[in-house]
N, C-alpha and C positions, 0 to 999 in steps of 0.2 A: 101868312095868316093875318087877316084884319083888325081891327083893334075891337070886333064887334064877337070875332070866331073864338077868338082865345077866353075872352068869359065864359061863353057857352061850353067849352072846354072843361074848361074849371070849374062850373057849377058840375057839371055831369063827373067829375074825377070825385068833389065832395060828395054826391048824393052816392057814389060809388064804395067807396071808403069810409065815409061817414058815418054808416051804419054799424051800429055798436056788434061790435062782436068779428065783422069782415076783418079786422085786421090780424086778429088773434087766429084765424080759421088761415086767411094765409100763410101766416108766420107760421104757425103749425106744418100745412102739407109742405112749407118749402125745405122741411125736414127729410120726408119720402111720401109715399102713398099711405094715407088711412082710410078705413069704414069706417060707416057715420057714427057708431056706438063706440069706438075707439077714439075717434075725434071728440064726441060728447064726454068721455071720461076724463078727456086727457084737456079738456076746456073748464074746468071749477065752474059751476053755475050756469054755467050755456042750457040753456033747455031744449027740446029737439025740434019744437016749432021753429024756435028763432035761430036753430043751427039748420036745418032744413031751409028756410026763407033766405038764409043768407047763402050757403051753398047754391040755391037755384039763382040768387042774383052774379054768382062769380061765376056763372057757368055762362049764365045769359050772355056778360060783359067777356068770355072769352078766355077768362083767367082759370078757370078751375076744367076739369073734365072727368065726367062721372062714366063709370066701366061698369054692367051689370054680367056677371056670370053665369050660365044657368046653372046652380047647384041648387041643393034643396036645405035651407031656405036659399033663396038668390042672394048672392053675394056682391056686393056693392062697394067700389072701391070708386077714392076721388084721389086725383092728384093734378100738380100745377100743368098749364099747360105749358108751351115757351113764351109766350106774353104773360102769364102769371109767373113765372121764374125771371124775366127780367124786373116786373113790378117790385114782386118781393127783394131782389136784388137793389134796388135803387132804395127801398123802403129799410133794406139791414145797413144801407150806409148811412141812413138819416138815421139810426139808432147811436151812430155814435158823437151826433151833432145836438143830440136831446139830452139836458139837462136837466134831473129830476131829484131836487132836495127833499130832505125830510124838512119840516116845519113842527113850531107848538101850534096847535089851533088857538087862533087869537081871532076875537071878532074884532079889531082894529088891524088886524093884519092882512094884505091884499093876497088873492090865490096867485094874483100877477106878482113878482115881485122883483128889483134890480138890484143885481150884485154891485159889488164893489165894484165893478171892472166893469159896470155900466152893463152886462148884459141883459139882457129879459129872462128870467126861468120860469118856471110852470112847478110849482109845489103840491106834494101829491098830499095833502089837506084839504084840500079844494071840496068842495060839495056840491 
C-alpha cells in the first residue's frame, strides 16, 4: 500500500464508522440476528430514519446483511455478515483499550485529559 492508499483507506473506514449510531447497530447484531423494531427498541433514542440510513450504509460497505421473508407482514431480519463479525471482533477488543472516566463538569476542565501515568483518556462530560 502507498503512502497515498492508506489515507484514502482511513478516510473511508471514518466516514464508515463515523456515523453516529453505526457502531452501536453493530455492537448490537454482533450479539445474533434482529428486526429493525427490535434493533430500534433495544438502541435508546435511535430513530428509525437514522437506524434505516445506517443499516443500508453497513449493508452497502458489506458488513451487515438484510433477509426479507415472505410472511405477512414481511419479515426482515439483519445480521453481521463474516466481514462484519471480524469488524465487530477487532472493534470488542479496542473496548478493552478505551478508557472512559467519569468527570465533574468544570469549564476549565479539558474533555481531553492526562492521567497520572501520562495516558490520554476521553471523559464522558464531554459536549
Amino acid at each position: 500500500m502507498s503512502d497515498t492508499d492508506w489515507q484514502a483507506t482511513w478516510h473511508s473506514l471514518r466516514e464508515l464508522l463515523g456515523s453516529k449510531w453505526s457502531f452501536h447497530v453493530l455492537r448490537l447484531l454482533r450479539g445474533g440476528s434482529y428486526g429493525f423494531n427490535e434493533m430500534q427498541r433495544e438502541l435508546d433514542g435511535l430513530t428509525a430514519a437514522v437506524l434505516s440510513r445506517r443499516l443500508k450504509e453497513l449493508e452497502c460497505h458489506g458488513l451487515v446483511d438484510r433477509s426479507v421473508e415472505a410472511t405477512t407482514p414481511p419479515t426482515t431480519t439483519y445480521r453481521l455478515t463474516d466481514s462484519g463479525q471480524e469488524v465487530t471482533r477487532l472493534l470488542s477488543e479496542l473496548e478493552d483499550l478505551v478508557d472512559v472516566r467519569d468527570c465533574e463538569r468544570d469549564e476549565a476542565s479539558p474533555c481531553r485529559g492526562v492521567r497520572e501515568d501520562a495516558c490520554v483518556t476521553v471523559a464522558d462530560c464531554c459536549d
